[in-house]
DRENSEVO-584203 format. One record per residue (C-alpha): residue in one letter; x, y, z. Coordinates in steps of 0.1 Angstrom, whole numbers, padded with zeros to 4 digits, always signed. Example, Ala and Ser with C-alpha at 12.3 -4.5 7.8 and 13.67 -1.06 7.14 Angstrom:
2
A+0123-0045+0078;S+0137-0011+0071;
***
This chain:
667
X-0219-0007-0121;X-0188-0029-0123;X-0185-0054-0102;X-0153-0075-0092;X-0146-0111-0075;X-0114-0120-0057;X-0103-0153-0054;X-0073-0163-0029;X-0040-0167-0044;X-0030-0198-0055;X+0001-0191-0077;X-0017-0194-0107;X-0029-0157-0109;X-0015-0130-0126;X-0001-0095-0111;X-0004-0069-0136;X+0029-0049-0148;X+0023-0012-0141;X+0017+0012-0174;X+0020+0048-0167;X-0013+0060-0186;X-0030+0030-0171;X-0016+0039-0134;X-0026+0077-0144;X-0063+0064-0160;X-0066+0044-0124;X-0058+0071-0104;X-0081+0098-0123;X-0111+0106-0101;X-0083+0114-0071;X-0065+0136-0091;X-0095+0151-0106;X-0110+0157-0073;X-0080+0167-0053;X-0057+0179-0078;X-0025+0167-0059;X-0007+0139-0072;X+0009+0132-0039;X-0026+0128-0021;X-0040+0108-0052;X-0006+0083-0049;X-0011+0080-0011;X-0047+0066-0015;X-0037+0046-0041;X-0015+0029-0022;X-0035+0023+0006;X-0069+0017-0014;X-0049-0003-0043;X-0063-0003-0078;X-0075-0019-0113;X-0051-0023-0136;X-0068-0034-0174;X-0088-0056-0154;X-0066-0068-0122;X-0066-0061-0092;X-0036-0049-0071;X-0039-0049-0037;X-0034-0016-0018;X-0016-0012+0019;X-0050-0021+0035;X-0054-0055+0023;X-0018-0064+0024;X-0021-0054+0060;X-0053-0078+0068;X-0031-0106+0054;X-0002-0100+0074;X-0026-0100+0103;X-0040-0133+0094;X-0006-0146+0088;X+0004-0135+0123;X-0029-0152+0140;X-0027-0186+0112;X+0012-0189+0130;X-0005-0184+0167;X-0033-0207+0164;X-0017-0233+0148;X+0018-0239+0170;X+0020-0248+0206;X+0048-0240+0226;X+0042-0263+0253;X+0050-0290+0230;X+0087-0283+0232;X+0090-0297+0269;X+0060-0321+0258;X+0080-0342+0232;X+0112-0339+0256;X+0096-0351+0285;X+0086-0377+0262;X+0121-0391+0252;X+0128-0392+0286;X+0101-0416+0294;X+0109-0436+0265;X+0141-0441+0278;X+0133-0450+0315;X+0107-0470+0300;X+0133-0489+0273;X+0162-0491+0312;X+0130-0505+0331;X+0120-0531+0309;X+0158-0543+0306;X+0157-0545+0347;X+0128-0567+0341;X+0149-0594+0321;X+0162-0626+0339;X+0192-0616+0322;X+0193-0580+0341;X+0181-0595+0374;X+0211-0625+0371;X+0235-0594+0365;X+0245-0589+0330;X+0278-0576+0325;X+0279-0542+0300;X+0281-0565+0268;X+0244-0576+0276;X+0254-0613+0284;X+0243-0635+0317;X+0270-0647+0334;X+0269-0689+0347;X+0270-0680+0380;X+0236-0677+0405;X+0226-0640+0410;X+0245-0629+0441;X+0221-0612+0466;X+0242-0578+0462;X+0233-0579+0425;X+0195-0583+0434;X+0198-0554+0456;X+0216-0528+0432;X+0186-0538+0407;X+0161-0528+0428;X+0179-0497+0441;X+0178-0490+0399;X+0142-0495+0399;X+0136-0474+0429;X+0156-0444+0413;X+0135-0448+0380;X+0102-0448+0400;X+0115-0413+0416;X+0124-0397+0386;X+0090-0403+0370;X+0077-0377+0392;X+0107-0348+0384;X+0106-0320+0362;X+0126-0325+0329;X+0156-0309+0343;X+0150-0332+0373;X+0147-0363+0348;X+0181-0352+0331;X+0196-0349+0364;X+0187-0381+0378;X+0196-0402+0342;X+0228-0384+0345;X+0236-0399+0376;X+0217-0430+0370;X+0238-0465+0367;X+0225-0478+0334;X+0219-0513+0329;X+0208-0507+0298;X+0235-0503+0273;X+0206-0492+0244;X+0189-0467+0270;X+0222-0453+0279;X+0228-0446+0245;X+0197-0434+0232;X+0199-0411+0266;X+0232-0396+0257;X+0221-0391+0219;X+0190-0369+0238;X+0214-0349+0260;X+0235-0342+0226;X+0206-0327+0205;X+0193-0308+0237;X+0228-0293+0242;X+0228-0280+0201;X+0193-0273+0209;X+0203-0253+0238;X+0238-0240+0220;X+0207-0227+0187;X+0191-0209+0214;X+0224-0188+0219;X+0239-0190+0188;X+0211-0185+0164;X+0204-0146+0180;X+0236-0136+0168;X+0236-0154+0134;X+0215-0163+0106;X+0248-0183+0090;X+0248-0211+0115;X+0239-0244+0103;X+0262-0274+0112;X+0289-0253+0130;X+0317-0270+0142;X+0335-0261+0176;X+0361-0240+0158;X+0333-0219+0145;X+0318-0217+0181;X+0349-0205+0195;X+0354-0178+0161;X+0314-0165+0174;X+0326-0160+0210;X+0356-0143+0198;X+0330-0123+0171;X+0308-0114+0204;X+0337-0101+0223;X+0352-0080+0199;X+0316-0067+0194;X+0312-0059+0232;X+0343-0043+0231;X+0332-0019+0201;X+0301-0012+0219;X+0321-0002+0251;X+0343+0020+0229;X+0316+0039+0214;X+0300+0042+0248;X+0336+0059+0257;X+0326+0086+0225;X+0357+0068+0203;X+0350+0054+0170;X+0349+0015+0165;X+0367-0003+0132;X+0339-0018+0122;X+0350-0023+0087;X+0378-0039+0099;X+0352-0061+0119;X+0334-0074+0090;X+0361-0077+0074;X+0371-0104+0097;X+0334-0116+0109;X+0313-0108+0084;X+0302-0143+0072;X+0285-0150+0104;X+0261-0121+0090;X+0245-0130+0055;X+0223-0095+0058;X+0253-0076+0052;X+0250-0044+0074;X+0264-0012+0059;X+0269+0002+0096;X+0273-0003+0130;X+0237+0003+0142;X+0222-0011+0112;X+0242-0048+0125;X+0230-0036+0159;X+0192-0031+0152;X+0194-0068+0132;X+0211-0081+0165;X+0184-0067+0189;X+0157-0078+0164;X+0167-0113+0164;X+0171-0114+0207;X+0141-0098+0212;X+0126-0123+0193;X+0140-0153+0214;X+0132-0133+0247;X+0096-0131+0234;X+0097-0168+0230;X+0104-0174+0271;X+0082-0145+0276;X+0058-0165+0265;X+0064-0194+0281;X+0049-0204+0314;X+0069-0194+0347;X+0077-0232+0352;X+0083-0238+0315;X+0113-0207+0316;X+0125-0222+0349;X+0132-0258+0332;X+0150-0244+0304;X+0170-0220+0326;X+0181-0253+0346;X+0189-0276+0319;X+0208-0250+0305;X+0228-0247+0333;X+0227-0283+0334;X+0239-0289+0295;X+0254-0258+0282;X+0295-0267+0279;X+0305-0229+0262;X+0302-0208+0295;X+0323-0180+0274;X+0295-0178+0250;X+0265-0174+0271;X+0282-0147+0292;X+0293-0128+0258;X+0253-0130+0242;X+0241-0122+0282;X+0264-0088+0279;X+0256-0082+0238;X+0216-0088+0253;X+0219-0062+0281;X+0232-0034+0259;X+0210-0042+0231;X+0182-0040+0255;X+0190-0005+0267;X+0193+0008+0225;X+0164-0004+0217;X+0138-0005+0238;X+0113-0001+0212;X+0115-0039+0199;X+0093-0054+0221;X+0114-0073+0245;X+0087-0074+0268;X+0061-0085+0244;X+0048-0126+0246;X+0027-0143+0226;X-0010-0166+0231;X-0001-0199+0212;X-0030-0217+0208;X-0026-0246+0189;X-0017-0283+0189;X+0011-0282+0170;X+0038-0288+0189;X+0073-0269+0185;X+0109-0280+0194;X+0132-0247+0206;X+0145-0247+0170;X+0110-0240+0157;X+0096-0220+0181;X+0125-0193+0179;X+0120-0196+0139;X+0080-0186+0144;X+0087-0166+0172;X+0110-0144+0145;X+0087-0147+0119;X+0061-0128+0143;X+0090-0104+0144;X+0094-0098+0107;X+0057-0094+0106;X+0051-0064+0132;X+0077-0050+0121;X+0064-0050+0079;X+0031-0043+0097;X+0049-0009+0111;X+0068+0001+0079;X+0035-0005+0058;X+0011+0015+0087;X+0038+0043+0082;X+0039+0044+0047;X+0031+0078+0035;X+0042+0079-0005;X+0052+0046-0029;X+0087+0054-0024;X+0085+0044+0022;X+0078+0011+0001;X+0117+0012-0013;X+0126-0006+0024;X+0106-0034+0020;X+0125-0064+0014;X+0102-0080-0012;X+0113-0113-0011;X+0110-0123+0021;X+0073-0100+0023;X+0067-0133-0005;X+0077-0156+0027;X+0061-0144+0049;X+0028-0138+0032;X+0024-0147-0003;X+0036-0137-0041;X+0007-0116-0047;X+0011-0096-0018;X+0048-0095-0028;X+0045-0087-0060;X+0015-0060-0057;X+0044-0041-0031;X+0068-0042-0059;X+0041-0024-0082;X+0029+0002-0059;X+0071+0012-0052;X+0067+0021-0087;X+0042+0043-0093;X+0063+0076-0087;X+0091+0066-0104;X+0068+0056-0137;X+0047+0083-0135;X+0078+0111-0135;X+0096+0089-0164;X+0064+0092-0187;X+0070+0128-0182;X+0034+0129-0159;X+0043+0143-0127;X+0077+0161-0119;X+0092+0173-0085;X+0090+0207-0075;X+0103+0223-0047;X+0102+0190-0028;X+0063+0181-0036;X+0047+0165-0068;X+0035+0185-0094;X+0009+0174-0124;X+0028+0182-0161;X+0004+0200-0184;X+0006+0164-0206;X-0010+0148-0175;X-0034+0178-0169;X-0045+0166-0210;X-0045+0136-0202;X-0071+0139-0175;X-0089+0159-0193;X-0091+0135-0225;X-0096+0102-0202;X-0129+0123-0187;X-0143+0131-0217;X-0137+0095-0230;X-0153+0084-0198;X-0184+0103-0204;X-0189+0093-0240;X-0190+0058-0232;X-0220+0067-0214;X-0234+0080-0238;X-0251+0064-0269;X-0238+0072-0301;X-0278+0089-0312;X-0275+0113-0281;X-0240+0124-0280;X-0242+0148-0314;X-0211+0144-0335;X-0187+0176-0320;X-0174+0181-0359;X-0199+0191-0389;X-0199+0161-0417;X-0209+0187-0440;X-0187+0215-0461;X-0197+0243-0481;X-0212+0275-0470;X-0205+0285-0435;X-0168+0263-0429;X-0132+0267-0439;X-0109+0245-0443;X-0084+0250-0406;X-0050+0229-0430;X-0046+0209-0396;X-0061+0174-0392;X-0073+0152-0361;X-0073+0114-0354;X-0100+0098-0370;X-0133+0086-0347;X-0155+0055-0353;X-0185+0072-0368;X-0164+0100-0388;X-0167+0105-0421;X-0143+0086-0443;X-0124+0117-0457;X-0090+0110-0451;X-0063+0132-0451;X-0038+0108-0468;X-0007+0127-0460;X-0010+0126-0427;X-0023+0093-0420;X+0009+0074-0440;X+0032+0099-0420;X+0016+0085-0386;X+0020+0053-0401;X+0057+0053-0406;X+0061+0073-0374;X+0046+0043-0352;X+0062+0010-0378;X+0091+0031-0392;X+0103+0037-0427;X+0099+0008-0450;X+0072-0007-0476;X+0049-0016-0482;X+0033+0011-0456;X+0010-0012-0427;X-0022+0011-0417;X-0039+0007-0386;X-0068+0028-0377;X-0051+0045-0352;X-0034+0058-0379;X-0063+0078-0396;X-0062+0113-0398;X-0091+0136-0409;X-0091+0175-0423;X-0103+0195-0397;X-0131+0219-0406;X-0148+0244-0383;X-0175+0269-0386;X-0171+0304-0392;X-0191+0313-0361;X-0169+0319-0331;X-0180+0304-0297;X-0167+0321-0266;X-0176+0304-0235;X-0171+0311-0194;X-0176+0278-0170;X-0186+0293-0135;X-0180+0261-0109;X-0197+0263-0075;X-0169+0257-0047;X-0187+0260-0021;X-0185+0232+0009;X-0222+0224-0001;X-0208+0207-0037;X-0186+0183-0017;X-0210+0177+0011;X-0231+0166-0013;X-0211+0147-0034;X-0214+0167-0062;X-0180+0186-0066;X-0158+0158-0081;X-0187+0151-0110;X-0187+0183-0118;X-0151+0191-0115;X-0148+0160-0140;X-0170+0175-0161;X-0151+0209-0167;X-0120+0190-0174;X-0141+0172-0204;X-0156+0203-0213;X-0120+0217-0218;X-0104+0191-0235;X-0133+0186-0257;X-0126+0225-0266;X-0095+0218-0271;X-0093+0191-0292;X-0123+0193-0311;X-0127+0236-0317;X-0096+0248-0308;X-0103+0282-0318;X-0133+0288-0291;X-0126+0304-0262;X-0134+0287-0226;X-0127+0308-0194;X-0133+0297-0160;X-0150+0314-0130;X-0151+0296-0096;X-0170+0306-0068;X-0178+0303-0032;X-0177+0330-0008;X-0158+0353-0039;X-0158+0342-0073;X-0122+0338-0087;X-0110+0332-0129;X-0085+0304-0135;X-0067+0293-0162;X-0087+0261-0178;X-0053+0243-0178;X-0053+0244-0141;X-0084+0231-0137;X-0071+0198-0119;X-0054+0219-0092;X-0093+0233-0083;X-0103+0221-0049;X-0134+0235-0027;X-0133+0269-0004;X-0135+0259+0026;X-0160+0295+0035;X-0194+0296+0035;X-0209+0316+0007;X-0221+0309-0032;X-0211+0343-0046;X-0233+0340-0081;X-0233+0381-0079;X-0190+0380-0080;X-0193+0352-0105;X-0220+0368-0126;X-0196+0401-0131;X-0164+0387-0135;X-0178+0362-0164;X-0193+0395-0179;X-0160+0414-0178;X-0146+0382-0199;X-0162+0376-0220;X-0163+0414-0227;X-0129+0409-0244;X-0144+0378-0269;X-0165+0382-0302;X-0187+0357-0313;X-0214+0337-0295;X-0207+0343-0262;X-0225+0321-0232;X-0222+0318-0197;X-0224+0279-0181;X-0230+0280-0145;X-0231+0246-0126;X-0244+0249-0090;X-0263+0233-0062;X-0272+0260-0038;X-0292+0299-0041;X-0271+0330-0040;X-0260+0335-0004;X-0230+0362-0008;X-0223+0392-0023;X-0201+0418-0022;X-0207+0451-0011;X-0199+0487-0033;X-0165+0488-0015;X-0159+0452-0025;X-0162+0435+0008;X-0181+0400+0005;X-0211+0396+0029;X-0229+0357+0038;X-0258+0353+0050;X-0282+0323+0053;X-0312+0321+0042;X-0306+0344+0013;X-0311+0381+0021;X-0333+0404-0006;X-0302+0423-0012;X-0281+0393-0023;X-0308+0382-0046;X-0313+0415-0059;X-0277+0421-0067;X-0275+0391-0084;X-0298+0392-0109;X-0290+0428-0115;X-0258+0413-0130;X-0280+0389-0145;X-0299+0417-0161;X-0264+0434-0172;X-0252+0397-0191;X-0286+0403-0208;X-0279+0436-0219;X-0245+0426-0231;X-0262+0397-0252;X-0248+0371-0228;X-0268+0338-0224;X-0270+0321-0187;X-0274+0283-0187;X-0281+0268-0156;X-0274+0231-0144;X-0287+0229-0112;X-0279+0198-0090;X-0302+0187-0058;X-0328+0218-0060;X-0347+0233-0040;X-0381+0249-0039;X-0368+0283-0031;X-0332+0277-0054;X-0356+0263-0083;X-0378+0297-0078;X-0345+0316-0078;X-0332+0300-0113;X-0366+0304-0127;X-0364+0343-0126;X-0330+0342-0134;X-0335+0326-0166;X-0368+0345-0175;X-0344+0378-0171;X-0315+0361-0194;X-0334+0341-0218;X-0315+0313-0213;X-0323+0280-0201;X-0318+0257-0169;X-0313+0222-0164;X-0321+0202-0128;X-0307+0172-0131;X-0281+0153-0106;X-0243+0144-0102;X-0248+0112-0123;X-0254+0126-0155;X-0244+0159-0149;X-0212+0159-0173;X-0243+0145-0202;X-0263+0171-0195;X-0233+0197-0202;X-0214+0180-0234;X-0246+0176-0251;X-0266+0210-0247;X-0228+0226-0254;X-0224+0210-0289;X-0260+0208-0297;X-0261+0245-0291;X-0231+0251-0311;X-0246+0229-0336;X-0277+0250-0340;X-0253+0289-0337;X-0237+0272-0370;
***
């Protein structure tokens, strides 16, 4: 069994670059067993797959590392912290104006340049320095907007504390202004008061547009990007796409005092009144907020967050993460919703890489793909609307299955499929084949330069490569005609035996194919009626879902093909269940479980008529039991031909071997 280990990214690792016959090689035992190239690209993206060795992570994982991304960014950041570190400057300075009061120099009245004057400290200077103190020890107990209130009305005698209190209120108001600003923008950073008063004049225009569409007209909004469109790097196409990046970004902040404690929302809401000097701007992102609220209401403006950490955030920070969250519910969404590699054409890779990590990133950009290399390599094609296997993929699968089973095989067991022999018995076919390790060295000369030049090009001298070797076909007189009838009844999939042997008609064929092109293979399937397909459609097959193994049907309509072949002409039936349907004289088909005697005996009197028409019967029976086993050991003693129990593991052995040993031997 192969076994994998995955190591966590560290940038070091390479992401392997999609090939279509490795993609199509990868994706083989869904397409065998399903048939539908949609279905077997859905759970490829979901599952992800091996690529010559790599591993590309499907939907799944990507989405169990977006959901450890989203609880890494919750457990690690606190949001109390951004009332923690300002409450903080603010003791630091009533700390840095009490110590000054504390100075002989304070007490004796210092004038605003910090220097004692000669005279004695008046009495009325005493007082007013106590009366400081008195306010400082009151303001120790406000809230932060109480603290900013009270320092804002406070009589410094500090000249360093009433600086380094006015340098707080200044990044508090941009703090404050961010909070406001940055939900409309992304383009932001340093703006200057003539670029506040351009936003407001942006947000205005925008409620206006929004009012006008309300009205049914029909806003200018090129003409608004035209004039505003640098404050929005994303570069909306329309209206509601701007819109819908708009509400993302104030839901976001919303979330951020939605999760903030009742007391934490009703300090900010006070030192915003407090602070905030652009009254035009808050009321325009309050109205731009209320409609975008009522479009959307799917963006979560309700929603708040458990911050659990110790790392403290500043407003800045904690709208940043607080977006990020954002970005990742709403890649969680797109990737839950993902039906087919091209939902995947949405997802903006680079900021996936981010948010999460290149791997992720770059295992997204490969699973987009896979349609659109699959349908250039001329392996699946669109029709009607739904995706369709070519017949080069259908031999394609076919090859990769038989390739698959001969590396299980040794080289002693496997029989050689072409005769190393000539003379008596084999003519020459005039067609050759690529050369196999373990072929006879008899190269057709011709045709091996020609592949030569085909893969290097003209020139000299000629490079061969063994891929180049071509050998003479030769192939026995003796004709071999062949029917394959496949049990699909819901007993084969149950039992995890339908895709094994599904896989192992599609070897079966294209070992035909390839190897003696001029036998003939039918195929029979049957369930509650037996049914003949065309071999080439073999990866379309999929299970009945009807009660019923309808040997009897099966049995007949084998008979009545291979009535139209010469040669040796076998039956190979590959089952796991007794004969539980037949159909009646007027051609009605009739289940019943257990077995009744007149579904047994109906089915081996077509048995008997195979026999009479020199038809051999092989069996390969999967998970037997007593009464099936009893049931295949009359059958065979009837037909003379023989019966294998064996299981879904080496089934597709089993069949390759006793086929071209068998042929061996009619040669």
């Amino acid at each position: 069994m192969r076994r994998s280990t995955y190591s966590r990214w560290d940038g070091t690792q390479e992401v392997p670059d999609l090939d279509a016959d490795a993609l199509l090689q990868a994706m083989g035992d869904e397409l065998i067993e399903h048939g539908d190239p949609e279905s077997a690209l859905r759970r490829m993206l979901h599952q992800g797959l091996e690529v010559d060795g790599q591993h590309l992570q499907g939907i799944r994982e990507i989405l169990e590392r977006l959901r450890r991304a989203r609880r890494e960014r919750l457990e690690a950041n606190d949001l109390g912290g951004v009332y923690a570190e300002i409450d903080q400057a603010l003791r630091d300075v009533i700390d840095e104006e009490r110590a000054a009061l504390d100075l002989p120099e304070t007490a004796a009245g210092a004038d605003a340049g910090g220097h004692a004057p000669e005279a004695p400290i008046p009495d009325e200077a005493t007082m007013a320095s106590q009366a400081r103190r008195d306010h400082l020890d009151l303001l120790e107990h406000e809230d932060l907007a109480g603290k900013v209130r009270g320092l804002q009305e406070h009589d410094f005698a500090s000249p360093g504390a009433r600086e380094r209190f006015e340098a707080l209120l200044e990044r508090l108001r941009e703090q404050l202004m961010a909070q406001f600003v940055e939900q409309v923008s992304d383009a932001t950073q340093a703006m200057t008061p003539e670029d506040r008063s351009r936003m407001v004049e942006m947000l205005a225009e925008l409620n206006r547009m929004l009012e006008q569409r309300a009205e049914g007209g029909e806003p200018d909004f090129a003409g608004f990007m035209e004039r505003f469109g640098d404050f929005f790097p994303e570069n909306p196409a329309t209206l509601d796409e701007l819109l819908e990046v708009l509400a993302r970004r104030m839901a976001a902040m919303q979330q951020v005092l939605n999760s903030m404690t009742p007391e934490q929302r009703a300090q900010l809401q006070e030192l915003s009144d407090q602070l905030m000097e652009d009254l035009d701007l808050q009321w325009e992102v309050s109205r731009l907020g209320e409609s975008l609220r009522e479009a959307f209401p799917q963006m979560g403006w309700e929603d708040s967050r458990q911050f659990t950490g110790d790392q403290p955030l500043d407003l800045g920070g904690a709208f940043e993460v607080m977006e990020e969250l954002a970005e990742l519910d709403q890649l969680e969404q797109m990737l839950s919703g993902a039906s087919s590699p091209g939902a995947l054409a949405e997802v903006d890779i680079d900021r996936v890489r981010d948010l999460l990590d290149d791997e992720s990133a770059e295992s997204l950009e490969r699973l987009a793909e896979m349609t659109r290399l699959l349908t250039e390599a001329g392996l699946i094609e669109n029709t009607e609307g739904s995706l369709t296997l070519t017949p080069r993929a259908i031999r394609r699968l076919g090859q990769n299955a038989l390739s698959d089973l001969y590396r299980r095989l040794s080289r002693d067991r496997s029989g050689r499929h072409d005769q190393d022999r000539a003379g008596v018995g084999h003519e020459r076919e005039f067609t050759t084949r690529p050369w196999e390790f373990g072929d006879p060295f008899d190269l057709d000369i011709e045709q091996t330069v020609r592949n030569a030049v085909t893969r290097a090009g003209a020139g000299v001298p000629v490079a061969l490569t063994p891929d180049d070797f071509a050998i003479e076909r030769t192939e026995s007189e003796v004709r071999s005609s062949t029917v394959l009838m496949l049990d699909l009844s819901l007993s084969m999939p149950m039992r995890g035996n339908f895709l094994p042997a599904k896989k192992m008609a599609m070897a079966l064929h294209s070992l035909m194919s390839s190897q003696f092109p001029r036998d003939f293979l039918g195929v029979v399937t049957f369930s509650e009626v037996a049914r003949e397909i065309r071999p080439e459609r073999l990866p379309e097959v999929s299970w009945d879902y009807a009660y019923g193994t309808n040997m009897q049907h099966g049995f007949a309509l084998a008979r009545s093909i291979l009535a139209r072949q010469s040669g040796n002409r076998q039956i190979i039936m590959v089952t796991d269940g007794e004969p539980t349907a037949h159909l009646t004289d007027d051609g009605r088909p009739v289940f019943s479980y257990p077995p009744t005697r007149e579904t047994v005996d109906r089915t081996l009197r077509e048995v008997r008529r195979c026999t009479r028409d020199d038809i051999r019967i092989n069996v390969f029976v999967l998970d037997a039991t007593p009464h099936l086993a009893r049931f295949v050991e009359d059958m065979t003693r009837l037909n003379g031909g023989r019966a294998f129990f064996t299981t879904n593991e080496n089934l597709g052995d089993y069949v390759l071997v006793d086929f071209v040993e068998q042929r061996r031997v009619a040669s």
